[in-house]
Structures are given as C-alpha cells and as structure tokens.
C-alpha positions as a Markdown table, in Angstrom:
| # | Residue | x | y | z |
|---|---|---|---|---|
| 1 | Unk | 33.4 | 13.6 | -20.3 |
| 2 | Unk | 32.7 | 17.0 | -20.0 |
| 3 | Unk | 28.7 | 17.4 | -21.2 |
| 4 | Unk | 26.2 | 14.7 | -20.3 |
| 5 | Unk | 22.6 | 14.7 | -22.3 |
| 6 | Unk | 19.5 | 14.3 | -20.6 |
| 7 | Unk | 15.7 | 14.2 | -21.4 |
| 8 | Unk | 14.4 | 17.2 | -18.7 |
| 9 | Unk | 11.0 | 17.3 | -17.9 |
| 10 | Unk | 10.9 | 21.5 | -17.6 |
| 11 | Unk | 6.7 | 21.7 | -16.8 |
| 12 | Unk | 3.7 | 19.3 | -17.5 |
| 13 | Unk | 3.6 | 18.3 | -20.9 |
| 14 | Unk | 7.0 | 20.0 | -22.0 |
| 15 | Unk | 10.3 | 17.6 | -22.3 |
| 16 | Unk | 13.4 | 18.6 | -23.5 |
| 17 | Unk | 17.3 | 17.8 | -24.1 |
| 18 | Unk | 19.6 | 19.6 | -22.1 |
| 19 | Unk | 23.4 | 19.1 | -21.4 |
| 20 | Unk | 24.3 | 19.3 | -17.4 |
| 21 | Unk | 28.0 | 19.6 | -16.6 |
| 22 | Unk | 29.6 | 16.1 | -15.5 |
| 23 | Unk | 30.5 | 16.3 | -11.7 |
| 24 | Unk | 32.5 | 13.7 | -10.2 |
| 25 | Unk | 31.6 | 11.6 | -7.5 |
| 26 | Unk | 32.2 | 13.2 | -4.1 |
| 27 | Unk | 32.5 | 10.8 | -1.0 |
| 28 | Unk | 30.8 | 7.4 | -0.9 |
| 29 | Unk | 29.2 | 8.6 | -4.3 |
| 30 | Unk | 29.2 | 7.1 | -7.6 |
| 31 | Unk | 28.6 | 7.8 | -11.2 |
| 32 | Unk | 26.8 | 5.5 | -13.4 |
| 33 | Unk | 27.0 | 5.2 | -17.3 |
| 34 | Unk | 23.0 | 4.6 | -18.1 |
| 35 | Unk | 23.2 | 1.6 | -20.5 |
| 36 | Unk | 18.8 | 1.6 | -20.8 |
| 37 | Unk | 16.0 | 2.7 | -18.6 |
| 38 | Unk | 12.4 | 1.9 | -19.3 |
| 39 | Unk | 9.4 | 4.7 | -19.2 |
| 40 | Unk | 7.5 | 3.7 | -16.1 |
| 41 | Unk | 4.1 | 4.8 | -15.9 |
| 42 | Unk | 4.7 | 7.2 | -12.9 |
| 43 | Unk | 7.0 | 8.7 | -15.6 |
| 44 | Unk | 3.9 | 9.1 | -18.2 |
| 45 | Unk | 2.0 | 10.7 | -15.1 |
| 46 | Unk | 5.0 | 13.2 | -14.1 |
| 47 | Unk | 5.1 | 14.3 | -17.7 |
| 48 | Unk | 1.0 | 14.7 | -17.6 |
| 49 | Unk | 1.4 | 17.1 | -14.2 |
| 50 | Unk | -0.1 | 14.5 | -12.3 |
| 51 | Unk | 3.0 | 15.4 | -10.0 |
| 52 | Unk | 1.5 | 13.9 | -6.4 |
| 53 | Unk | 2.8 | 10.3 | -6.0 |
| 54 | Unk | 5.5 | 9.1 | -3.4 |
| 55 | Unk | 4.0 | 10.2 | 0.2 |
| 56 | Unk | 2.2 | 12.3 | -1.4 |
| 57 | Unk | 4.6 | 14.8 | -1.6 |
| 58 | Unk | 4.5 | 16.9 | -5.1 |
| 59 | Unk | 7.3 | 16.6 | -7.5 |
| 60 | Unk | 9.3 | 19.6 | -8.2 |
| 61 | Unk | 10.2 | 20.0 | -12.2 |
| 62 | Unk | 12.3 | 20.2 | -13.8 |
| 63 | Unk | 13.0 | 16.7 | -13.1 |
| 64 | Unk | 15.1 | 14.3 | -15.0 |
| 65 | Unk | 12.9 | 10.8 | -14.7 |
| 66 | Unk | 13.5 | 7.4 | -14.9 |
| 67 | Unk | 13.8 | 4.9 | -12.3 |
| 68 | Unk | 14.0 | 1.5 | -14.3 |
| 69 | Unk | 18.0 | 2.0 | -14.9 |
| 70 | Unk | 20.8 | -0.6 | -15.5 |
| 71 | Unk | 24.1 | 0.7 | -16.2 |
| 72 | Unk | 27.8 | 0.2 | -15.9 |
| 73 | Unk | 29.6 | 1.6 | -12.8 |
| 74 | Unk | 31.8 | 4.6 | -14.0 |
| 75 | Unk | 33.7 | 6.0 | -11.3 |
| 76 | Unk | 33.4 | 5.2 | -7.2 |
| 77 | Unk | 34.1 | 8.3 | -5.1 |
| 78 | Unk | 36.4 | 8.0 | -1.9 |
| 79 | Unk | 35.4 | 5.9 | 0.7 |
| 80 | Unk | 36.7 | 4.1 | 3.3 |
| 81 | Unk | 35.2 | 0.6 | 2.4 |
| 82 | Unk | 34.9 | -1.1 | -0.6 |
| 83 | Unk | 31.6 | -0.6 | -2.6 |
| 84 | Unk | 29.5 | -3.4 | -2.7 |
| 85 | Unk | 25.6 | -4.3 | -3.8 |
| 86 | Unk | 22.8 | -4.8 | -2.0 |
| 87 | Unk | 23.9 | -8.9 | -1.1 |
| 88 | Unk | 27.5 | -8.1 | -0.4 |
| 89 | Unk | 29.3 | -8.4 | -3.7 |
| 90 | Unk | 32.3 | -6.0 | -4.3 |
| 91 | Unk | 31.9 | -3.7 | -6.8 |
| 92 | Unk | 33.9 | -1.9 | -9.6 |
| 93 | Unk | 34.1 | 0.5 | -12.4 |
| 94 | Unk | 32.9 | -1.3 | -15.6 |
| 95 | Unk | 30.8 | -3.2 | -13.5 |
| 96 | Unk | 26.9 | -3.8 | -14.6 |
| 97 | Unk | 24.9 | -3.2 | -12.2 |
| 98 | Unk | 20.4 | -2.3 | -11.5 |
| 99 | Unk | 20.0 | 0.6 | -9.3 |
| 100 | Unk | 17.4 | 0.7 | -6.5 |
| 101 | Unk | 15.4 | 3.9 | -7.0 |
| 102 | Unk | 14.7 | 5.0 | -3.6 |
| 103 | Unk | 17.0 | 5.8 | -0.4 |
| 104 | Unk | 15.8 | 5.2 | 2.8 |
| 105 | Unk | 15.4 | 8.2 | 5.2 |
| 106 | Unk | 17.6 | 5.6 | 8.3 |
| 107 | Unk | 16.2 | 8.3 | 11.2 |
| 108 | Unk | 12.4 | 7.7 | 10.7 |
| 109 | Unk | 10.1 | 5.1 | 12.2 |
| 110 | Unk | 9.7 | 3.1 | 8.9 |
| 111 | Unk | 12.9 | 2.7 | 8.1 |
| 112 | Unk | 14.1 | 1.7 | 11.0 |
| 113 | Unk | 11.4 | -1.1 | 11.4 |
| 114 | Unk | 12.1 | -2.8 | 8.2 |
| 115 | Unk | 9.2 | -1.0 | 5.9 |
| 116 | Unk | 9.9 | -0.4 | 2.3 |
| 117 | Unk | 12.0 | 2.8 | 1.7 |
| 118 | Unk | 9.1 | 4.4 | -0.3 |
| 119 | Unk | 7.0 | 4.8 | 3.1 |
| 120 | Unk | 9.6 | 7.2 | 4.3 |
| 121 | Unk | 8.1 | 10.2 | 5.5 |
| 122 | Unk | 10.6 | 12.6 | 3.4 |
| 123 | Unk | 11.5 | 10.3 | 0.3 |
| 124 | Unk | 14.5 | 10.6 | -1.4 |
| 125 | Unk | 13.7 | 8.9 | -5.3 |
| 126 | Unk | 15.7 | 9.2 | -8.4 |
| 127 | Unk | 13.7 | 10.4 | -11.3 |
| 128 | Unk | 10.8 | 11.3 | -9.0 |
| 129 | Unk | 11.4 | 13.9 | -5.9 |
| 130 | Unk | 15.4 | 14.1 | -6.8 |
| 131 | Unk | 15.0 | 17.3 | -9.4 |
| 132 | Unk | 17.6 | 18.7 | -11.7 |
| 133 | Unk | 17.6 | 22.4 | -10.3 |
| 134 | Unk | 21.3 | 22.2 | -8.8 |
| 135 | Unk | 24.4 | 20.2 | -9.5 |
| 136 | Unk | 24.9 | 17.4 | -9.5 |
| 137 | Unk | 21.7 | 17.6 | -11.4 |
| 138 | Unk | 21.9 | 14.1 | -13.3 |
| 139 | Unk | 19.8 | 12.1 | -11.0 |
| 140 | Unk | 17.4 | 10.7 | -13.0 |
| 141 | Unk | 17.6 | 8.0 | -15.5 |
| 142 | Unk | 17.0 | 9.0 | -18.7 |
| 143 | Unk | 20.9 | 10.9 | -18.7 |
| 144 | Unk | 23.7 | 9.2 | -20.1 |
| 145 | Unk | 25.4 | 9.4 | -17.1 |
| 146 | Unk | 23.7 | 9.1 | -13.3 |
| 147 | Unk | 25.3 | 10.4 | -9.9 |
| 148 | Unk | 24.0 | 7.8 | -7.4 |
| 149 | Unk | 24.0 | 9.4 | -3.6 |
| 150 | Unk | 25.6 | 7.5 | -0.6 |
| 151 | Unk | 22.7 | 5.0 | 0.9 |
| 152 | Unk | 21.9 | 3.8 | -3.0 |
| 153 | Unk | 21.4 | 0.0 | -3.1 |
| 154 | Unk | 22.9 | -1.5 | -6.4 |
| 155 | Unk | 22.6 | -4.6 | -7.4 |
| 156 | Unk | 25.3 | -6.4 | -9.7 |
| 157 | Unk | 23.6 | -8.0 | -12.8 |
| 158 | Unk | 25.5 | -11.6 | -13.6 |
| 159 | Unk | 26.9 | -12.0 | -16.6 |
| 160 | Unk | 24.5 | -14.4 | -18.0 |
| 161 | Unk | 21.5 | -11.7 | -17.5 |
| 162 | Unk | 21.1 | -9.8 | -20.7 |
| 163 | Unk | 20.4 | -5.9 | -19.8 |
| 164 | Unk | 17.0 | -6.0 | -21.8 |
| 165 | Unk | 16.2 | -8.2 | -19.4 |
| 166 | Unk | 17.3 | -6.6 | -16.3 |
| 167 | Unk | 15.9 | -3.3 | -17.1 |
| 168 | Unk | 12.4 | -5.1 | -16.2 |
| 169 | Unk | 14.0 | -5.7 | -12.6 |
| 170 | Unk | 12.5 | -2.9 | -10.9 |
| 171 | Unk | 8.9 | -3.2 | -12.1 |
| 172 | Unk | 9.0 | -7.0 | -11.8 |
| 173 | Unk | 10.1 | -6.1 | -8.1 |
| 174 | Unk | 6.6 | -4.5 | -8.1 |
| 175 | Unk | 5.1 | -7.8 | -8.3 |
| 176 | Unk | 6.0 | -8.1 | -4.4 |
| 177 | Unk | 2.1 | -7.8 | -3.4 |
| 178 | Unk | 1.9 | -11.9 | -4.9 |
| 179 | Unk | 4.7 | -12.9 | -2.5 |
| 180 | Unk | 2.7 | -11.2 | 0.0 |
| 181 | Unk | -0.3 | -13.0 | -0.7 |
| 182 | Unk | 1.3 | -16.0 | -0.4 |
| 183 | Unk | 2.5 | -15.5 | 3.2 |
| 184 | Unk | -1.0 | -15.1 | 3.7 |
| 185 | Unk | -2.1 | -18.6 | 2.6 |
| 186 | Unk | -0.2 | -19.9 | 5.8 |
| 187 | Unk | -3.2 | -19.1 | 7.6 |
| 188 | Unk | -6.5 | -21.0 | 6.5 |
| 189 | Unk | -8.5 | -20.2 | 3.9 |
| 190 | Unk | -6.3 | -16.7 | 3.3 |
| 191 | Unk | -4.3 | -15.5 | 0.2 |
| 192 | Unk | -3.3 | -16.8 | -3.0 |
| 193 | Unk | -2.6 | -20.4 | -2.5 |
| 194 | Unk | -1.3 | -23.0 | -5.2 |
| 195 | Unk | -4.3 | -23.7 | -7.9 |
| 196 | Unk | -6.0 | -20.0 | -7.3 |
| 197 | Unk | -7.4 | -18.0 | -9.9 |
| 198 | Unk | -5.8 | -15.2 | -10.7 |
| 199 | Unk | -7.5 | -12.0 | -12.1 |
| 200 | Unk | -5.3 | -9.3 | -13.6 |
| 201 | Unk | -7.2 | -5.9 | -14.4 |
| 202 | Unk | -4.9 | -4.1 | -16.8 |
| 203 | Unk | -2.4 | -5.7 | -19.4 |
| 204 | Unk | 0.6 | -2.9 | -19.4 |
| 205 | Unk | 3.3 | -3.9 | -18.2 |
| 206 | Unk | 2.9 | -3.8 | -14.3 |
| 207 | Unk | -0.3 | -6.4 | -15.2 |
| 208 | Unk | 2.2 | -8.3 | -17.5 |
| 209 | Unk | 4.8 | -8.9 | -15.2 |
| 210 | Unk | 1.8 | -9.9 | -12.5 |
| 211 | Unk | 0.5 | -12.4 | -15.0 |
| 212 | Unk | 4.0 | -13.7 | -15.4 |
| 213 | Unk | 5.1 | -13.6 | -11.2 |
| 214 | Unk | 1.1 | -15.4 | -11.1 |
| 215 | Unk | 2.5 | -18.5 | -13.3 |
| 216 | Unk | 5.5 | -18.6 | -11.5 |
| 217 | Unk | 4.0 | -18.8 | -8.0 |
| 218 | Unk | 1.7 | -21.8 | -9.1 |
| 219 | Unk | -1.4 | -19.7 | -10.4 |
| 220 | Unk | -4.4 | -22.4 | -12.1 |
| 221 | Unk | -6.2 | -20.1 | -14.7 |
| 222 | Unk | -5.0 | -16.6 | -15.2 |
| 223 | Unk | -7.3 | -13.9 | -16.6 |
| 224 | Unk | -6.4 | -10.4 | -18.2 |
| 225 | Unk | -8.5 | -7.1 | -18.7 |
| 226 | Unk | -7.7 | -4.5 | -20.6 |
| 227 | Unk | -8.8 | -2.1 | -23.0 |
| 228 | Unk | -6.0 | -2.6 | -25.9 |
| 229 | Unk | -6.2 | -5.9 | -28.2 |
| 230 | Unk | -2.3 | -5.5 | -28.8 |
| 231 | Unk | -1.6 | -5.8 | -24.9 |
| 232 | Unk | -4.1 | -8.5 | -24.4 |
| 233 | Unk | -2.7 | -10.2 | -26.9 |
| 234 | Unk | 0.8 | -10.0 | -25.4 |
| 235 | Unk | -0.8 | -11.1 | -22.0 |
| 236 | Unk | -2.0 | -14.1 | -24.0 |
| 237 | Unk | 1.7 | -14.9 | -25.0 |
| 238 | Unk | 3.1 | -14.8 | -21.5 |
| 239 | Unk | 0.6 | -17.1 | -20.2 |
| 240 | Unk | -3.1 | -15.6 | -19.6 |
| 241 | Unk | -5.6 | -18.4 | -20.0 |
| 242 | Unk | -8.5 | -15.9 | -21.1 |
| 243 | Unk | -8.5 | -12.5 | -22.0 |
| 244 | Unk | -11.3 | -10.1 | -22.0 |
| 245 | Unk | -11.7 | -6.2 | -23.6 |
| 246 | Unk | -13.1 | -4.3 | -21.5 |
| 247 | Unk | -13.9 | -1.3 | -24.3 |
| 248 | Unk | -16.0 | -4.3 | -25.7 |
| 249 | Unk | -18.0 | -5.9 | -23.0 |
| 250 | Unk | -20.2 | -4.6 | -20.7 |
| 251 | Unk | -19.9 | -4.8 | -16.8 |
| 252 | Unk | -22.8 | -7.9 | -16.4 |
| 253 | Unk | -21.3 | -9.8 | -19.4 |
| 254 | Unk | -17.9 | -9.4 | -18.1 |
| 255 | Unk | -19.0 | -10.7 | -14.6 |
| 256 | Unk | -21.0 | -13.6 | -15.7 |
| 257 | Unk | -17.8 | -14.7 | -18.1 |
| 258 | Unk | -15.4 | -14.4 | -15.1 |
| 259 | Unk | -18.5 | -16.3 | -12.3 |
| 260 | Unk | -18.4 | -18.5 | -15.5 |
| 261 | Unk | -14.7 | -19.5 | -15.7 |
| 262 | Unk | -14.6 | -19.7 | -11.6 |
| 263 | Unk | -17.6 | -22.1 | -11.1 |
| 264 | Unk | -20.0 | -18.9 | -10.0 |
| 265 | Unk | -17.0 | -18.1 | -7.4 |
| 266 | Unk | -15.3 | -14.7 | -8.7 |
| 267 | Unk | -11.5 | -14.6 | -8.6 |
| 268 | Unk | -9.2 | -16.0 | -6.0 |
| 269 | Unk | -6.8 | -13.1 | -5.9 |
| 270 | Unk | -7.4 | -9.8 | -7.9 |
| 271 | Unk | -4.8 | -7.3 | -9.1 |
| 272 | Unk | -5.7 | -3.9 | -9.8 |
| 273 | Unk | -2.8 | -3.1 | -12.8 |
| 274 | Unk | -4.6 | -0.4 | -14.9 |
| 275 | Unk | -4.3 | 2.7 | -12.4 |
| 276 | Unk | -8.0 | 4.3 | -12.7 |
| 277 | Unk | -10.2 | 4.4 | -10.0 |
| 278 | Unk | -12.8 | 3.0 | -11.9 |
| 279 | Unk | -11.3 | -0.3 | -11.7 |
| 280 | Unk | -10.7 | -0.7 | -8.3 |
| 281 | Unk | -14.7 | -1.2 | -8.1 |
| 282 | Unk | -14.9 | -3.2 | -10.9 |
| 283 | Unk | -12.1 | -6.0 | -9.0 |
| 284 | Unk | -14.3 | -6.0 | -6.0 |
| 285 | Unk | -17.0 | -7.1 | -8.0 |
| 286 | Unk | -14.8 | -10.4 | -9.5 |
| 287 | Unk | -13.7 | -10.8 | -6.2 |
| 288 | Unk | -15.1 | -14.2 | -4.4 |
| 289 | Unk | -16.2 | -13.6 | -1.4 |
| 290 | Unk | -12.9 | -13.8 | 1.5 |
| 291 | Unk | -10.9 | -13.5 | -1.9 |
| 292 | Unk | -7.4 | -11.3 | -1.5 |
| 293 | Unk | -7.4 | -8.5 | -3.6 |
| 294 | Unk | -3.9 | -6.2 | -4.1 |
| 295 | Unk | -4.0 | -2.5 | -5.7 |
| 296 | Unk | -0.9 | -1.5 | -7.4 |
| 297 | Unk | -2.1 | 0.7 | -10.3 |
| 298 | Unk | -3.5 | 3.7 | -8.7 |
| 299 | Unk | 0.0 | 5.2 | -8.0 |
| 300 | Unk | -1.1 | 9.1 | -8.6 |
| 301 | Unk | -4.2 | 10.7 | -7.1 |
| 302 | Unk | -6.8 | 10.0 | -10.6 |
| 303 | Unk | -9.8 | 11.1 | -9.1 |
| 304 | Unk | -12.5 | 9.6 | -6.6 |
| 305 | Unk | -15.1 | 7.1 | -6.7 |
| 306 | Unk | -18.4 | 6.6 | -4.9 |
| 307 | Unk | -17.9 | 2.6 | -2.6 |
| 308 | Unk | -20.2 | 1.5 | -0.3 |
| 309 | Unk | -17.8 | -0.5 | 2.5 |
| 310 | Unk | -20.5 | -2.8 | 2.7 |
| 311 | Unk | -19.2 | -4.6 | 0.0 |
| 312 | Unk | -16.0 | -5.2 | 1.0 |
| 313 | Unk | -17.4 | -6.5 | 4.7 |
| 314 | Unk | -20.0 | -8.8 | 2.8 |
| 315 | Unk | -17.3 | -10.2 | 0.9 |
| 316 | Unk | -15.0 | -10.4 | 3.7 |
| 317 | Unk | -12.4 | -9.1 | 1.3 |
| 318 | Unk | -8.7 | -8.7 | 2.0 |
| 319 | Unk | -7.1 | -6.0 | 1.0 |
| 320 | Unk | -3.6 | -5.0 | 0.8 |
| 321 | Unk | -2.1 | -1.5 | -1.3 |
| 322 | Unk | 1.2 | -1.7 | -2.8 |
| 323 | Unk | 3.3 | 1.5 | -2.8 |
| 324 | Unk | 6.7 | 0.1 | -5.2 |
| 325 | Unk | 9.4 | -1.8 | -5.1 |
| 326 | Unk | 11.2 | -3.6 | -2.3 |
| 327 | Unk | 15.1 | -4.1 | -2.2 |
| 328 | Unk | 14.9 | -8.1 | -1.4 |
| 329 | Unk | 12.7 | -8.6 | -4.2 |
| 330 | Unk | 15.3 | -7.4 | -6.6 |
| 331 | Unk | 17.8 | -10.4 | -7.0 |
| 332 | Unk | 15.3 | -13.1 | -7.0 |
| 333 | Unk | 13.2 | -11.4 | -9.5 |
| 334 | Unk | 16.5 | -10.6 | -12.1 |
| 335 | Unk | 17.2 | -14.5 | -12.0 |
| 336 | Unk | 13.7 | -15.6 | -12.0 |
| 337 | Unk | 13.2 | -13.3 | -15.0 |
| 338 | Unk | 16.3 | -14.8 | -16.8 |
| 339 | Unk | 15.2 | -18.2 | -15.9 |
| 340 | Unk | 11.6 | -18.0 | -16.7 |
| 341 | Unk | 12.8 | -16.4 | -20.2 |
| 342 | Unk | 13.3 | -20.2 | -21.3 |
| 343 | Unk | 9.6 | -20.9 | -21.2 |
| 344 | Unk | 8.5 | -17.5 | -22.1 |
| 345 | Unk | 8.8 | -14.6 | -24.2 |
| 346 | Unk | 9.0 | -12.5 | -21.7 |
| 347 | Unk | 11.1 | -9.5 | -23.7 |
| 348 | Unk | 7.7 | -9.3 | -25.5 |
| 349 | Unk | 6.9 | -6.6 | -22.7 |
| 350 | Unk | 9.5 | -4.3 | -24.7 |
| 351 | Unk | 7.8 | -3.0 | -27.5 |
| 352 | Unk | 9.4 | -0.3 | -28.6 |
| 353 | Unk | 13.7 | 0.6 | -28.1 |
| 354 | Unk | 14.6 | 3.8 | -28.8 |
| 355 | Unk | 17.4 | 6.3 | -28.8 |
| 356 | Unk | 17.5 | 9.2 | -26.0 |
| 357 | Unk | 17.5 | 11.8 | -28.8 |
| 358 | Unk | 14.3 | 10.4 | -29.6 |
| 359 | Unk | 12.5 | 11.1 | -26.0 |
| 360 | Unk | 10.1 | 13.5 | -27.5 |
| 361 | Unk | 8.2 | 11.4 | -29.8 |
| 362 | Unk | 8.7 | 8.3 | -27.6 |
| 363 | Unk | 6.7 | 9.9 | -24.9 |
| 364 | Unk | 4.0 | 10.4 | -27.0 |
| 365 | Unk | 3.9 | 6.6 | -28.6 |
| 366 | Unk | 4.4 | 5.5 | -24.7 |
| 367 | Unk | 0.3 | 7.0 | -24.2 |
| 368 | Unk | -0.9 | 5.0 | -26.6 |
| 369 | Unk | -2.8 | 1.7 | -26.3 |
| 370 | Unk | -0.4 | -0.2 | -29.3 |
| 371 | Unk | 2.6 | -0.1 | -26.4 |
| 372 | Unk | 3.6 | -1.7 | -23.8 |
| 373 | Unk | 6.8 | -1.0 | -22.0 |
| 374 | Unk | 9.4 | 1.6 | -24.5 |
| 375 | Unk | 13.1 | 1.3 | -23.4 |
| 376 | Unk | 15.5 | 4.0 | -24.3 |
| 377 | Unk | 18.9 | 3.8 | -25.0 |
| 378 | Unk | 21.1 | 6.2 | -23.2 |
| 379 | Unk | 24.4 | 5.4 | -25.3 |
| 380 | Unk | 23.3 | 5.8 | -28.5 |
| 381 | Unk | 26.3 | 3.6 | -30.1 |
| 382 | Unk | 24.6 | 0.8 | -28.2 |
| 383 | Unk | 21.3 | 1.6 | -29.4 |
| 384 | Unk | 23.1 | 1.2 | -33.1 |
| 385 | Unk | 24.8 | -2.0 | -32.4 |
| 386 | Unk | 21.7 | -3.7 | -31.3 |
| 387 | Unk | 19.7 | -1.9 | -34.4 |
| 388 | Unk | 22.7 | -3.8 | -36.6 |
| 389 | Unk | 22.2 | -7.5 | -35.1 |
C-alpha cells in the first residue's frame, strides 16, 4: 500500500481527506489496518476548537482523531521479543486486536506508581496530542491504516467478540469510576453498594454504557437525564427504570420526582455523563446526603459555574473525577460487553455506521440530539459487506 486515507482535522470546525504516505513500522512498532473507530465526544470537542483536554495541554491540529479503534495487526516491526497484548497473548499479523489510546510517560511519578497513563505529565494519545504534521503521520484512528508507537498496549479481541462490539471497549473502559465506587463500599456506609440507586445525568453514550456497567454491578433502580427523547429512549432499552427530559421539566419538579422514587433520599451514586458544567450542580442536588458522586463528562474546559462548598460538606458528599480509560478495565469490559449482549441490546448505542469518505457530514449528524454513538468504517469494502447482510 502505497497511499493511506485519513479524515484530518486541519483547524476548528474544518475536516478533510487527505492521503499520507504509508511508512513501515520501524523497531518495536506496528501498523494497524483500522477495521472501525467510533467518534468520541472529545473528538466532537477537538473538531469544535475546544482543543484543552488531556493535562490540560492544548492539541496541536492538524490532528487525525479517533481513539475507539479495533483493527487487524498489519505488519510488526523488528524486535527482539515477540509482540504480545496487554495480558501476555502472542500476537500476529491478521490478528484483531483494540488499541489502548494512551502511552505511559515510564520516567514520571504517576506512572511509575500505578496511576492511569492519562495523568502523565507529558501525555502521549493517539487522535488527541499525537498530530499529523510529520511522518509517520497516521496516528489517529479515523486512517485506514494506524502506526502504533513502542509502549502501545493492545489487546487481542477473541474470536467470538463481534468488532461492533469491541469498538465500545474503550468507552465502556470509561465506566471504571463504578468499579471504583464499589471498592469504596468496603468501608461502611461508603460507595455504591448492591441495591443503590443509581442516577445517570446524560444519556449519550458514556451515560449509556454507565447505565449498562450500573445493571451489571447490582444497581436497584436506575435513572437517566437527558435532554434528547431518542437517547432516553435508548437508555430505557438497556435497562433505565425511569427516565426524565430535562428540556421538559423544571429543576424543583425534577427533584421532587427523583426525592420521590428514593423515599425523599436523593440518589445513592450520581454520574455526571452530559459534559456541561451546569450539571455538575444539578447532581449535587439529587445527591443523598454521604451519597458518592463520580464526574466523567466534563472532559474539556466548558466554562465555570458559581458552587457554594457548603453543599458538598452538608451533604458529606464523596467525590471522585474520572480522567479516561484504564488498561485493566479493558479485557473484562470486552467480555462483559459480549456477555451482557445476551440480555441486552446493547449495539443499540451504534446508531449510525458510516463510510470514512463520508466523515464530513457524519460529524455534523454526530452534534445532534437524534445520535448516539456513529461508527465509521475505515475499509470501506467492509462497510459494504455489512450494508449487504
């Protein structure tokens, strides 16, 4: 192959096609033939300008995003050891495998005391701080072909996993702040514990795959918010026991429903899904008091809001931020996901498959309120024999 095509992000609110020169894999590296990558929501802010997200270090454009990758193994550069995923598995060419979007800096405090790699100091990220200004240039996901750096943690997808369902991998691995809540309910009277009510504010699919990771874990009633009747209805689907618009009730109806449903409590454990600041206040308030409350959505910098830290003291709240993913959460949440699939329709979340050629008017469909999470193909032969099934 001697052209690859890629969807560029050049400046805010400008994407484009370009072709980038293939480039073998040098030592320890490997190249990765893109089978699908969802659009992420970081990905909708990148392409807004809303550039400040990892350690708050800006993004440099142009940038080729995507993050939520699965993909078959193409070539394996020299090396001195075999390949192998993130649990020891050899790897091959032709082998399927989900790709782990950020590499750990290995010299800085974090990483060397176990902390996600996404509080390194100087991240490294594919489709985020990783631009396309100089070859290799392809390390982002939506490119029909991906150069993975030495340090990237894959993860072999078994052959029973379907690849619509392992693209979800990543932002199911998001859902990490519940399994952290849990560790919490060791100690009395602290975190999510079996039977807890479970609020999720924000039904896209971060807040979907939180209402689905609350089920699993042993959640009693689950409730969504959102401002979209097509994603609450989805959150309905996959196992939300009441659902609430927020573009359609006001604050003190909202409240009294949710005191209402909770025996004049307010939620057990609140997610904040929907990324506005606004919202963050608006959980505290459906928080019961000592209730364990975990932000997730507000990934970019969206602005500030007036709090008075009273309230979180006079509800003794606890309250813990999640930055991403984390590599151990991968492998259980690809077979959970397949498993789980039995019960519900959890490809749902996909609403929308399309082409790579088609990035331009994808993007904008992906801002609207009738979507939920868009996969593009990167193969576009693939994308033709699923459109012929």
């Amino acid at each position: 192959m001697d052209k690859v095509l890629a969807a560029v992000i050049s400046s805010p609110g400008r994407i484009e096609l370009r072709e980038f020169p293939y480039t073998p894999p040098d030592k320890n590296c490997v190249t990765l033939k893109v089978e699908m990558c969802g659009i992420c929501g970081t990905d909708k802010h990148t392409f807004l300008g809303q550039n400040v997200q990892y350690g708050g270090k800006p993004i440099e454009y142009p940038v080729i995003p995507g993050h939520e990758i699965v993909g078959r193994i193409l070539e394996i550069g020299p090396r001195e050891e075999k390949l192998r995923d993130f649990y020891g598995s050899v790897l091959r060419e032709g082998d399927r495998v989900v790709v782990l979007p950020n590499i750990s800096c290995k010299d800085d405090y974090f990483s060397a005391h176990g902390f996600p790699p996404y509080m390194c100091p100087d991240p490294i990220d594919y489709g985020n701080q990783l631009n396309c200004k100089s070859p290799p240039y392809l390390f982002g996901g939506w490119s029909e072909i991906m150069y993975l750096l030495p340090g990237t943690k894959l993860f072999k997808v078994p052959d029973e996993v379907p690849s619509n369902l392992a693209v979800l991998t990543e932002p199911m691995a998001v859902t990490a702040g519940l399994d952290k809540a849990k560790e919490f309910s060791s100690v009395n009277r602290e975190g999510f514990r079996f039977g807890d009510t479970v609020l999720v504010i924000g039904a896209g699919p971060i807040g979907l795959l939180h209402i689905i990771k609350a089920r699993m874990l042993g959640a009693d009633d689950i409730i969504a918010i959102d401002k979209s009747d097509y994603r609450l209805s989805i959150a309905k689907e996959l196992s939300a026991d009441f659902t609430f618009n927020i573009s359609k009730t006001d604050a003190d109806t909202l409240k009294k429903s949710v005191y209402d449903i909770t025996d004049g409590r307010g939620a057990d454990v609140v997610v904040e899904a929907a990324g506005t600041p606004e919202a963050f206040i608006q959980g505290l308030q459906l928080l019961r008091n000592g209730g364990f409350y975990i932000e997730v959505g507000n990934f970019v910098s969206a602005g500030k809001v007036n709090i008075d830290p009273h309230l979180i003291l006079s509800k003794n709240a606890r309250i813990i931020g999640i930055g991403g993913d984390e590599a151990t959460s991968y492998g259980p949440s690809m077979r959970m996901l397949m498993r789980w699939s039995r019960y519900l329709p959890i490809e749902r979340i996909i609403s929308h498959r399309f082409p790579l050629k088609k990035v331009t008017e994808v993007l904008q469909i992906s801002l609207s309120l009738e979507s939920s999470k868009i996969v593009l193909y990167m193969q576009e032969d693939q994308f033709q024999m699923r459109n012929e099934k």
